[in-house]
N, CA, C and O atoms as a printed pandas DataFrame, in Angstrom:
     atom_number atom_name residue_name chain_id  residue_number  x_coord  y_coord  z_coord
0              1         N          UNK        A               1   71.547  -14.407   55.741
1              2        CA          UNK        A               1   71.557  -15.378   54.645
2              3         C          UNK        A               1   70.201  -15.313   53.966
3              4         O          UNK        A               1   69.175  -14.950   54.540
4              5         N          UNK        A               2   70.262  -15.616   52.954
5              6        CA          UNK        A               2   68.592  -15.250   51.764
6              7         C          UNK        A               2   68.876  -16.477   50.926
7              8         O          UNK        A               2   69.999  -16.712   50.482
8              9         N          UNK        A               3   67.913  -17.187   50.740
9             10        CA          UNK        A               3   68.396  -18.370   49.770
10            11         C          UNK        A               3   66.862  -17.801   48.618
11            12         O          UNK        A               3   65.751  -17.433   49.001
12            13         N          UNK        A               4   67.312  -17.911   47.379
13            14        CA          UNK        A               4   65.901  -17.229   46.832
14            15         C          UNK        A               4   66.366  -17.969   44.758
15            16         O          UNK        A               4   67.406  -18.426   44.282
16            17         N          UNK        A               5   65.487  -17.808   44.376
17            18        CA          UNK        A               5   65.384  -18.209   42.964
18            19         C          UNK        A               5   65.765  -16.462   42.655
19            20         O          UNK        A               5   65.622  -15.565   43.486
20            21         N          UNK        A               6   66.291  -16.293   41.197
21            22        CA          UNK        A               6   66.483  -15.203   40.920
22            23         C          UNK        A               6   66.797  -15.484   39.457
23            24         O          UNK        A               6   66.825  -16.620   38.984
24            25         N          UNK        A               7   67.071  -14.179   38.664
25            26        CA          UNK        A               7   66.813  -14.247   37.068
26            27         C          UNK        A               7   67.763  -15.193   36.796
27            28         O          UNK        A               7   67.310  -16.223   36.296
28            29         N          UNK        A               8   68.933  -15.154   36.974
29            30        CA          UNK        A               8   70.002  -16.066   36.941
30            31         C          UNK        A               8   70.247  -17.261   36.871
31            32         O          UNK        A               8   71.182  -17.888   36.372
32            33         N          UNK        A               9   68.654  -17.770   37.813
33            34        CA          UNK        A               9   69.104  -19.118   38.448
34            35         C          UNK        A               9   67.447  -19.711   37.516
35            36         O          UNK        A               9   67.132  -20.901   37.484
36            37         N          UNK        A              10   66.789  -18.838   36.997
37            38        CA          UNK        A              10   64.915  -19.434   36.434
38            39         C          UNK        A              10   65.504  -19.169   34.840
39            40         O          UNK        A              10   65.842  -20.114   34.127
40            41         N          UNK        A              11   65.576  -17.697   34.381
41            42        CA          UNK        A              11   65.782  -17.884   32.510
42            43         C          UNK        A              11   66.330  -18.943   32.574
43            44         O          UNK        A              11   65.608  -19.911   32.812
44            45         N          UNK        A              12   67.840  -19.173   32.383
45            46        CA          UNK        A              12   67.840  -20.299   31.315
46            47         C          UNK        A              12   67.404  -21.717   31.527
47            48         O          UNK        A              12   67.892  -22.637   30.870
48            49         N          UNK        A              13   66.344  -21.923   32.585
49            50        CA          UNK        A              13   65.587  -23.036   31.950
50            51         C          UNK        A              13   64.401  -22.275   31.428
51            52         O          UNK        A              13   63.310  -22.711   31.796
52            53         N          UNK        A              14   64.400  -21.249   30.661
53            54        CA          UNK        A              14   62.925  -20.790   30.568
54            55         C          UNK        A              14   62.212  -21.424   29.052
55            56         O          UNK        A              14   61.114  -21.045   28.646
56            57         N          UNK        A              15   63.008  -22.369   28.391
57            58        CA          UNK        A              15   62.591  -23.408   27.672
58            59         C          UNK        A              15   62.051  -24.045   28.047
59            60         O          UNK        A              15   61.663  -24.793   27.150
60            61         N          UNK        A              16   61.598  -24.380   29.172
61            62        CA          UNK        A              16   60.896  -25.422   29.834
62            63         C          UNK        A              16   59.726  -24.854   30.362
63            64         O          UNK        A              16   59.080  -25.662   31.029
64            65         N          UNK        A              17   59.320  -23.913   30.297
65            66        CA          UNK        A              17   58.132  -23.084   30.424
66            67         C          UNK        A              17   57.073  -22.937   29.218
67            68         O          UNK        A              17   57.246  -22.792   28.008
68            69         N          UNK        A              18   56.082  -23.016   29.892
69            70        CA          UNK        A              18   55.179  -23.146   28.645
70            71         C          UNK        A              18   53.839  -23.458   29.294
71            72         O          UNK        A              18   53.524  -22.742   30.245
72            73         N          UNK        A              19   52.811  -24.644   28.831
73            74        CA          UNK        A              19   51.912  -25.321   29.138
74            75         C          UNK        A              19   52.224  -27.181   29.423
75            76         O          UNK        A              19   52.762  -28.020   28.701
76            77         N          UNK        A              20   51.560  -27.284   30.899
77            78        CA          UNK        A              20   51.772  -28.473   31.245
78            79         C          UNK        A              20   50.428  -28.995   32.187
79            80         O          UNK        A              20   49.803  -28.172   32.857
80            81         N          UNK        A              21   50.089  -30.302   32.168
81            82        CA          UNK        A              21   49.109  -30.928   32.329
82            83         C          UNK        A              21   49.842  -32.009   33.405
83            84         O          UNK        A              21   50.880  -32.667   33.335
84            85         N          UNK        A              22   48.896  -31.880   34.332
85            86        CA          UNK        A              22   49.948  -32.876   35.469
86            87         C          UNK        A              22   48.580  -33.539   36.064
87            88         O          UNK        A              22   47.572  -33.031   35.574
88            89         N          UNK        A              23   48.308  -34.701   37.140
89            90        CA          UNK        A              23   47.164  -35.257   37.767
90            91         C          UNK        A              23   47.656  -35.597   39.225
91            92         O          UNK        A              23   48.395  -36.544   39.497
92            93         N          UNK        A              24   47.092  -34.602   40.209
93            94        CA          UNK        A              24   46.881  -35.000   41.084
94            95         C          UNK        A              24   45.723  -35.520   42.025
95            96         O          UNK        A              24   44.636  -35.006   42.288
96            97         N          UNK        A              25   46.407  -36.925   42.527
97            98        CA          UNK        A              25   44.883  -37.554   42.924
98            99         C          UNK        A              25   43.605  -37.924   41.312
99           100         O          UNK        A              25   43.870  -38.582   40.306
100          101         N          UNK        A              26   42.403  -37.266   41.632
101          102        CA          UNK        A              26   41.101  -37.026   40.778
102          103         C          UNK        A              26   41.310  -35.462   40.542
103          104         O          UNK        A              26   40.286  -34.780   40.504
104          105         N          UNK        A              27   42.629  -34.789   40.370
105          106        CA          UNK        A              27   42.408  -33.732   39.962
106          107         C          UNK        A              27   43.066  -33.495   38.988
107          108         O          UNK        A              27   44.059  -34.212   38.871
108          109         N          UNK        A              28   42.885  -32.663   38.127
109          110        CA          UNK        A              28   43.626  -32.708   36.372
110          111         C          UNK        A              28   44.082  -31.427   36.271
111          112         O          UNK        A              28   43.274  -30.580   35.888
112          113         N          UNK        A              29   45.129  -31.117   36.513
113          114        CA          UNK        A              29   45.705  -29.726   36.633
114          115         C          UNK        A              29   46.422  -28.883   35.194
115          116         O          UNK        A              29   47.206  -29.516   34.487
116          117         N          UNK        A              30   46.155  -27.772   34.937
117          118        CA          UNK        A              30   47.285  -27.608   33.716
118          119         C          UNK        A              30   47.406  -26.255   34.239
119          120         O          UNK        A              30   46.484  -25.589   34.709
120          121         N          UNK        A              31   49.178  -25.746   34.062
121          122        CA          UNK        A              31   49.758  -25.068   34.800
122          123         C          UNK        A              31   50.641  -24.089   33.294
123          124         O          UNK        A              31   51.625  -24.329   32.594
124          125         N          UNK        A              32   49.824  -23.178   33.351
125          126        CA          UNK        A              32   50.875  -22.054   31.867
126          127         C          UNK        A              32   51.555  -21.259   32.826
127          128         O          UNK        A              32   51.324  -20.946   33.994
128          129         N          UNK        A              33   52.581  -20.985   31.899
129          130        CA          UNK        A              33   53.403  -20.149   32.664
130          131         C          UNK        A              33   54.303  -19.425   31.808
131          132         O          UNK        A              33   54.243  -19.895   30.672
132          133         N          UNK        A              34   55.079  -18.507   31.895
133          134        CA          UNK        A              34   55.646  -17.179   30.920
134          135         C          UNK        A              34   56.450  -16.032   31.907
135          136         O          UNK        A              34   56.002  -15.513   32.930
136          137         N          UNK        A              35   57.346  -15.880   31.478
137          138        CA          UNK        A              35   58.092  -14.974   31.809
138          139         C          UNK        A              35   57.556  -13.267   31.229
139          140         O          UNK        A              35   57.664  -13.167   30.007
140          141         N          UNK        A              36   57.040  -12.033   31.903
141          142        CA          UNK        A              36   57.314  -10.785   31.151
142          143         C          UNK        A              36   57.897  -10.117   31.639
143          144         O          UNK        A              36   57.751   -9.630   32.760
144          145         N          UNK        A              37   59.206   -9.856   30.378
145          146        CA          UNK        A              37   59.939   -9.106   30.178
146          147         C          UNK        A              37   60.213   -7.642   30.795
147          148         O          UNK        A              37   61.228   -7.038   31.141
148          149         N          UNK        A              38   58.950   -7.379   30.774
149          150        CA          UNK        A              38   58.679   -6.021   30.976
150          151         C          UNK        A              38   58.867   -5.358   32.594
151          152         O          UNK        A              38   59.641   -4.564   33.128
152          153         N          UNK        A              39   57.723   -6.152   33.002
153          154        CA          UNK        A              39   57.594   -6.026   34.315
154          155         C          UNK        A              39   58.621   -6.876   35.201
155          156         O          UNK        A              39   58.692   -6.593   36.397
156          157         N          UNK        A              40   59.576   -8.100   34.582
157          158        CA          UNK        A              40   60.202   -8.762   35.081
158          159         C          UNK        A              40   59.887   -9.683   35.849
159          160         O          UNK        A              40   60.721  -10.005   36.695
160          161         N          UNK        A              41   58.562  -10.414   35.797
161          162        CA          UNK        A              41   57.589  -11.523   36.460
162          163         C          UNK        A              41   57.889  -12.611   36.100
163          164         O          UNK        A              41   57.916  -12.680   34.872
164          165         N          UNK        A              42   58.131  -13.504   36.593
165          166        CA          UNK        A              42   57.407  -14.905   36.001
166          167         C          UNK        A              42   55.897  -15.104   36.490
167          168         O          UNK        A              42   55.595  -15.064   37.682
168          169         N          UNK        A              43   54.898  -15.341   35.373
169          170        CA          UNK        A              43   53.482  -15.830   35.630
170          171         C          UNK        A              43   53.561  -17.351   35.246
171          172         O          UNK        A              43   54.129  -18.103   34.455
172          173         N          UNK        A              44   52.404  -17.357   36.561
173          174        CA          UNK        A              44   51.629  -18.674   36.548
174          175         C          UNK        A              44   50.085  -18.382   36.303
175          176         O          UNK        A              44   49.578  -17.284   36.531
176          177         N          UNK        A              45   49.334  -19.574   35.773
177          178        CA          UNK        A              45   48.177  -19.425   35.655
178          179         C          UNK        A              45   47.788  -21.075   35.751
179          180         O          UNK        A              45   48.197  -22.000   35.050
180          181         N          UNK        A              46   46.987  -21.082   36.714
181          182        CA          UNK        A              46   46.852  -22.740   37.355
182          183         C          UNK        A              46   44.795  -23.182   37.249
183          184         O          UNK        A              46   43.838  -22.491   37.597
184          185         N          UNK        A              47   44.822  -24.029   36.873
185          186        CA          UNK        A              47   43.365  -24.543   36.357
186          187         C          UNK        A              47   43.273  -25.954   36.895
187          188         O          UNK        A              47   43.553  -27.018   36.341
188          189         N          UNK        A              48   42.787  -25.690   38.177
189          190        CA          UNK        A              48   42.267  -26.839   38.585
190          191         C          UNK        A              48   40.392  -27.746   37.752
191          192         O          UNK        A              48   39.290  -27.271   37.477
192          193         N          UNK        A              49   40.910  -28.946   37.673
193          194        CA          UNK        A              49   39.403  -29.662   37.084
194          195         C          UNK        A              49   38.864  -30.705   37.955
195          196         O          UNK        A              49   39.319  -31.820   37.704
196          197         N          UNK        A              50   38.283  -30.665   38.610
197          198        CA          UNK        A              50   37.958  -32.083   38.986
198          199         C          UNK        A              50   36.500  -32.361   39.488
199          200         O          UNK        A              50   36.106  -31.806   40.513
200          201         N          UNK        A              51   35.660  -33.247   38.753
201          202        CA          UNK        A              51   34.069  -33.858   38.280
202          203         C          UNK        A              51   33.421  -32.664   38.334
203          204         O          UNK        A              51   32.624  -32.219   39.161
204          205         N          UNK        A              52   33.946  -32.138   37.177
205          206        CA          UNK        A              52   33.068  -31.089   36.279
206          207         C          UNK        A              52   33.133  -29.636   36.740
207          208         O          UNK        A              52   32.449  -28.780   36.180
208          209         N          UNK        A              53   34.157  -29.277   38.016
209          210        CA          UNK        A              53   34.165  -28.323   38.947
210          211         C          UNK        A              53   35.545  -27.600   38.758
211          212         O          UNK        A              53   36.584  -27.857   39.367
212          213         N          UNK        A              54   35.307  -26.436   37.584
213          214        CA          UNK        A              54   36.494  -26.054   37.623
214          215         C          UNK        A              54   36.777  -24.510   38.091
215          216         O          UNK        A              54   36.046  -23.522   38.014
216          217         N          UNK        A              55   38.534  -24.714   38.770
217          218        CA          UNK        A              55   38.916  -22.947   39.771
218          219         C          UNK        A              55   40.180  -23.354   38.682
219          220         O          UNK        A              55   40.649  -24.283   38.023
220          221         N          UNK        A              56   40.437  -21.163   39.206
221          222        CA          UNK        A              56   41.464  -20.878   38.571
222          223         C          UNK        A              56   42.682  -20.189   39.530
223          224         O          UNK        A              56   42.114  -19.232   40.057
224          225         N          UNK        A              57   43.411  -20.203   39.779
225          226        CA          UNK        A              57   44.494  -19.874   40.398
226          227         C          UNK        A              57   45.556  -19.110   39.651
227          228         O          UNK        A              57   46.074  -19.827   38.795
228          229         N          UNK        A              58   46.153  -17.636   39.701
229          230        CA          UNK        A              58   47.539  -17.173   39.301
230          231         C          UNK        A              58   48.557  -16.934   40.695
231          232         O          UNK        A              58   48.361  -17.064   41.903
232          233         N          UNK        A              59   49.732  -16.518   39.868
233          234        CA          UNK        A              59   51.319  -16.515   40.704
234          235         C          UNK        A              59   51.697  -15.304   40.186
235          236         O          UNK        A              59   51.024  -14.879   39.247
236          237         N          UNK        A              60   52.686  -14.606   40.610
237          238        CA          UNK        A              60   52.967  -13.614   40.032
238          239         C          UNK        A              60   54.476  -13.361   40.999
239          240         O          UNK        A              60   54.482  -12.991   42.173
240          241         N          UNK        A              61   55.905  -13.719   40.019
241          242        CA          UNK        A              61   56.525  -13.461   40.952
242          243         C          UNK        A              61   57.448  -12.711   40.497
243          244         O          UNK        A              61   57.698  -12.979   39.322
244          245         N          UNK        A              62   58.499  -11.300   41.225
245          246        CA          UNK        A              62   59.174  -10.972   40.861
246          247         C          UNK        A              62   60.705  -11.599   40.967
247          248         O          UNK        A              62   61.128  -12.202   41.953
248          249         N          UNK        A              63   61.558  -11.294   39.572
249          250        CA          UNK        A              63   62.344  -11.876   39.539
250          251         C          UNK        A              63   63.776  -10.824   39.756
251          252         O          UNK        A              63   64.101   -9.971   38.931
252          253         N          UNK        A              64   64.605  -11.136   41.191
253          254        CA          UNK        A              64   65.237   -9.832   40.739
254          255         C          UNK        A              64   66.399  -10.584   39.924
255          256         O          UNK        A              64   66.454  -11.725   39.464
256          257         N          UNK        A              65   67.286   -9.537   39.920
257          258        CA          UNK        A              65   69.115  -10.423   39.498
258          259         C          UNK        A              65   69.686  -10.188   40.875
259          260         O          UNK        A              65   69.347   -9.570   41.884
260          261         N          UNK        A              66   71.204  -11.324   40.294
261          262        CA          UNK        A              66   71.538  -11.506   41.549
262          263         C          UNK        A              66   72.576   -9.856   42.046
263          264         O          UNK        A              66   73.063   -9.726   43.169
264          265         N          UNK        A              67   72.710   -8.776   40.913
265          266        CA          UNK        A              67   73.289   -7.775   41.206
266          267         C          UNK        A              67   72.269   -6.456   41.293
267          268         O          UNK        A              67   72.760   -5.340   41.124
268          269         N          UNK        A              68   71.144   -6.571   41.502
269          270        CA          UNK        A              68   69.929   -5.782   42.061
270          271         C          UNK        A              68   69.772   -6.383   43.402
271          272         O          UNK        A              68   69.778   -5.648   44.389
272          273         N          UNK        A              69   69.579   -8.153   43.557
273          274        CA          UNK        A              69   69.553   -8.161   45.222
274          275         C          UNK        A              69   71.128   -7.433   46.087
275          276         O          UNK        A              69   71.287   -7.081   47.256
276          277         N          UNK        A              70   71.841   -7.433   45.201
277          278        CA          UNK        A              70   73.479   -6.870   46.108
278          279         C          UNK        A              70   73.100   -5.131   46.627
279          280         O          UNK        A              70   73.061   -4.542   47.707
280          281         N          UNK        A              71   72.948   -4.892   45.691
281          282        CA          UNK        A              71   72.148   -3.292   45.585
282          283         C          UNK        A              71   71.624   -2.585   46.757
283          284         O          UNK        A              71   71.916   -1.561   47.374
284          285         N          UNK        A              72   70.290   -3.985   46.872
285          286        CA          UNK        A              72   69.408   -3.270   47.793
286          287         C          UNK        A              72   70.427   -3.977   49.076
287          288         O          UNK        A              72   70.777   -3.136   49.905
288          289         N          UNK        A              73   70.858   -5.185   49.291
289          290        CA          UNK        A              73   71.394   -5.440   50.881
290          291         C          UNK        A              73   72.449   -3.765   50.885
291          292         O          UNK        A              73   72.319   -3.062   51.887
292          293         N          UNK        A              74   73.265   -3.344   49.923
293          294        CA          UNK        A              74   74.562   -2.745   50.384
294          295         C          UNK        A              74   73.680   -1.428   50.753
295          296         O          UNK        A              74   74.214   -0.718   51.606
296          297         N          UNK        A              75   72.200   -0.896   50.175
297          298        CA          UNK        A              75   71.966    0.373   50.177
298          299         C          UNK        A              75   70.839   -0.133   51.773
299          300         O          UNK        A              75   69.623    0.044   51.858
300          301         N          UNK        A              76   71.226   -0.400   52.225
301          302        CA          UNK        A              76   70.765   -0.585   53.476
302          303         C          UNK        A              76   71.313   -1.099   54.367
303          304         O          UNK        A              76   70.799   -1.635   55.349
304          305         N          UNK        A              77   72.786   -0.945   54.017
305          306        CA          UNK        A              77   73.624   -0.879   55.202
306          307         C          UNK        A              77   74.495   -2.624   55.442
307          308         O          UNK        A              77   75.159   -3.174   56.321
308          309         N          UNK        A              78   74.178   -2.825   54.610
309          310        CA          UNK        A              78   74.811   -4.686   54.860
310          311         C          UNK        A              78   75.942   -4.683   54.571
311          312         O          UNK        A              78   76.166   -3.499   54.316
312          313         N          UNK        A              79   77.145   -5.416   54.387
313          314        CA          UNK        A              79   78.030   -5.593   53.673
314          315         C          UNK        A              79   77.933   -5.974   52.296
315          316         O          UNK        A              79   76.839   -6.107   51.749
316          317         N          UNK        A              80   79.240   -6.190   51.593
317          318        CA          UNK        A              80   79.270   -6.593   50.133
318          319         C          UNK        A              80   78.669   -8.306   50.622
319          320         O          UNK        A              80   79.100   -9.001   51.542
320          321         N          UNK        A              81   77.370   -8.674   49.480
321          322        CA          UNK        A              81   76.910  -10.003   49.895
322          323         C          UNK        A              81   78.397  -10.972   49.148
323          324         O          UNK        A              81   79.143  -10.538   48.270
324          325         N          UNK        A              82   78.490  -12.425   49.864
325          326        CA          UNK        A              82   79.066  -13.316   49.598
326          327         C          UNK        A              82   78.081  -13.933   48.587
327          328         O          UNK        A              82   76.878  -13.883   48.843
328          329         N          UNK        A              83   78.657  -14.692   47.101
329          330        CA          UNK        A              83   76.715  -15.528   46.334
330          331         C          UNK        A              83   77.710  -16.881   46.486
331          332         O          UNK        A              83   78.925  -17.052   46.584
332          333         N          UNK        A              84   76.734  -17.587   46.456
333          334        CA          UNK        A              84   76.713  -19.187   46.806
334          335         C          UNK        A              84   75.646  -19.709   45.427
335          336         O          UNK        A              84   74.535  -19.199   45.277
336          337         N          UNK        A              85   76.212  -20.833   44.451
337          338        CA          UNK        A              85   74.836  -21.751   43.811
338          339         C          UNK        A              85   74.514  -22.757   44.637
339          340         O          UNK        A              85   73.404  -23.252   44.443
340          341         N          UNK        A              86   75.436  -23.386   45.864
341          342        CA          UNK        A              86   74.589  -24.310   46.623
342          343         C          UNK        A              86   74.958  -24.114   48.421
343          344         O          UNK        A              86   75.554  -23.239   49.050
344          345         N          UNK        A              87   74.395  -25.166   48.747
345          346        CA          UNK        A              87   74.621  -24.888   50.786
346          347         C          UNK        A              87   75.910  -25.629   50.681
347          348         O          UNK        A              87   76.457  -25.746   51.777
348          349         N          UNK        A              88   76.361  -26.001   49.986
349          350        CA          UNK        A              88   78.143  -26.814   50.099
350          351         C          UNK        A              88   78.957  -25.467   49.169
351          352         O          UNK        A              88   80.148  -25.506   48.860
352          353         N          UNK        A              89   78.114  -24.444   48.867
353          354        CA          UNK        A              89   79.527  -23.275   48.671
354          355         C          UNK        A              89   80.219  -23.292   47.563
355          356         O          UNK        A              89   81.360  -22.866   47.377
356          357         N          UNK        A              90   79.026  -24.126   46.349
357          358        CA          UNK        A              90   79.922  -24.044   45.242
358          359         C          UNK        A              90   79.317  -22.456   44.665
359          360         O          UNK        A              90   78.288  -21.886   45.025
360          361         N          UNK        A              91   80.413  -21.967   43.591
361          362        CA          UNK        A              91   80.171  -20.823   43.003
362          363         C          UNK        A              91   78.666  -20.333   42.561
363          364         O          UNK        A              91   77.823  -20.905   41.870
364          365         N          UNK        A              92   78.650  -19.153   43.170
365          366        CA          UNK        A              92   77.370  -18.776   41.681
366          367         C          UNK        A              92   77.220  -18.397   40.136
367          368         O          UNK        A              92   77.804  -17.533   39.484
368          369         N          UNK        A              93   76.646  -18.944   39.916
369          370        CA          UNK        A              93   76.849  -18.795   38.610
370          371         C          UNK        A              93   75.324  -18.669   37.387
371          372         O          UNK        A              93   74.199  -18.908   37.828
372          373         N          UNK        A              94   75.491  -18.352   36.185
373          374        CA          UNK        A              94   73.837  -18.463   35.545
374          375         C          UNK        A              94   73.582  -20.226   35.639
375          376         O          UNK        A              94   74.371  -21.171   35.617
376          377         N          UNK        A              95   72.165  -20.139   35.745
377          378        CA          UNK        A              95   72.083  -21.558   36.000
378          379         C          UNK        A              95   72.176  -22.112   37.145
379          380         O          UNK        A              95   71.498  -23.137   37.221
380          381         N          UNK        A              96   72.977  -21.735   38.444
381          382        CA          UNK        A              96   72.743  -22.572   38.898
382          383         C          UNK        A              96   71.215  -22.648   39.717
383          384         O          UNK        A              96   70.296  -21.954   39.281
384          385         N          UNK        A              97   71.059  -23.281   40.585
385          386        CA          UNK        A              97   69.587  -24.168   40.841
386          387         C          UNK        A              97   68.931  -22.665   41.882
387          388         O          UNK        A              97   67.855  -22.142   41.588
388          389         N          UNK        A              98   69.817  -22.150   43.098
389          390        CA          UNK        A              98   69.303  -21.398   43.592
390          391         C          UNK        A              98   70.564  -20.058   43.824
391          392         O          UNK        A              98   71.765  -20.281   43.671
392          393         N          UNK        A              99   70.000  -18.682   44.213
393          394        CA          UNK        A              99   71.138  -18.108   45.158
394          395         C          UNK        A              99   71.450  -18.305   46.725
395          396         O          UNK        A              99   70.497  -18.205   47.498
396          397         N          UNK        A             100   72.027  -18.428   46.955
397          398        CA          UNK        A             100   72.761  -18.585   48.362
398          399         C          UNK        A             100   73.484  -16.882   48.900
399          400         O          UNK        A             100   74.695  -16.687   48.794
400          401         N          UNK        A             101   72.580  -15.843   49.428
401          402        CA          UNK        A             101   73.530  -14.465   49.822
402          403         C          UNK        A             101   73.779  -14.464   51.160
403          404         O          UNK        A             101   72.845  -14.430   51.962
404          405         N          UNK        A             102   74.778  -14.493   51.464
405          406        CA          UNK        A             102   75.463  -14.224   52.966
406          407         C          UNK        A             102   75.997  -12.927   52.871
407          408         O          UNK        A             102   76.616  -12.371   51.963
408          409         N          UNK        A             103   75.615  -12.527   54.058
409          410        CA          UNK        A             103   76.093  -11.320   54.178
410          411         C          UNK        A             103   75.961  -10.771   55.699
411          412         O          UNK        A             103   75.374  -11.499   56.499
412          413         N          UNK        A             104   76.673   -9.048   56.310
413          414        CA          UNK        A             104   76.279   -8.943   57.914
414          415         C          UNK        A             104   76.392   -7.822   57.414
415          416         O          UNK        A             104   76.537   -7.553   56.222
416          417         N          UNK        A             105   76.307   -6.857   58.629
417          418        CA          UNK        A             105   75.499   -5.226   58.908
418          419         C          UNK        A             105   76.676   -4.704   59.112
419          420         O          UNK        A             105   77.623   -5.096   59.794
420          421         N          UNK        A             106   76.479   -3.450   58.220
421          422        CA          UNK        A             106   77.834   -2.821   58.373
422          423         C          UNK        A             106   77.850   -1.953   59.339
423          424         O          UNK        A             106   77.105   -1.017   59.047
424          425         N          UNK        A             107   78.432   -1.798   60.524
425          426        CA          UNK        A             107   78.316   -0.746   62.138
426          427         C          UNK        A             107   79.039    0.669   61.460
427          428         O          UNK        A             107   80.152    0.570   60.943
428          429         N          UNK        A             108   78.358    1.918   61.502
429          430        CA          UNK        A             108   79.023    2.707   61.406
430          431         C          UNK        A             108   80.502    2.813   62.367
431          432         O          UNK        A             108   80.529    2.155   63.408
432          433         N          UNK        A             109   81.180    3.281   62.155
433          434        CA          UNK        A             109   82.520    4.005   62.810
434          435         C          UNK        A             109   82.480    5.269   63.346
435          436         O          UNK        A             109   83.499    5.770   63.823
């Protein structure tokens, strides 16, 4: 089982990506973030502030699809994966929140 974010389940909120300013505690955070295309990443870029002391933090994550993760389980011997959008087994679909892949090892014959 793999429970994982994937292109499917992050683009279409990728309207909601952008620049954001959040406060935790005495700390004043602003968090950009962007999808490239290219390389197929979502970036983060994180800026911590707090009394006059400022760090910088990035993310860098790859995003696969949910028919590139099928790919690599089947080319390494797994079965065809089962996709799940939640742990109650509703469908997958674009959008939903996460993937859910079940799957087992295929025994040669």
């Amino acid at each position: 089982m793999i429970d994982t974010p994937v292109a499917e389940t992050r683009l279409p909120r990728l309207e909601t990506y952008g620049r954001f300013w959040s406060k935790l505690g005495d700390v004043l955070v602003l968090e950009e973030r962007h999808y490239d295309q290219l390389e197929r990443r979502l970036k983060s870029e994180w800026t911590f502030a707090r009394r006059g002391k400022v760090e910088k933090r990035s993310l860098s994550i790859r995003l696969y699809t949910y028919r590139e993760l099928c790919t690599l389980f089947e080319q390494e011997g797994f079965g065809r994966p089962k996709a799940f959008g939640s742990l109650t087994r509703e469908p997958f679909e674009i959008g939903s929140p996460r993937l859910y892949l079940s799957t087992t090892i295929v025994e040669d014959m």
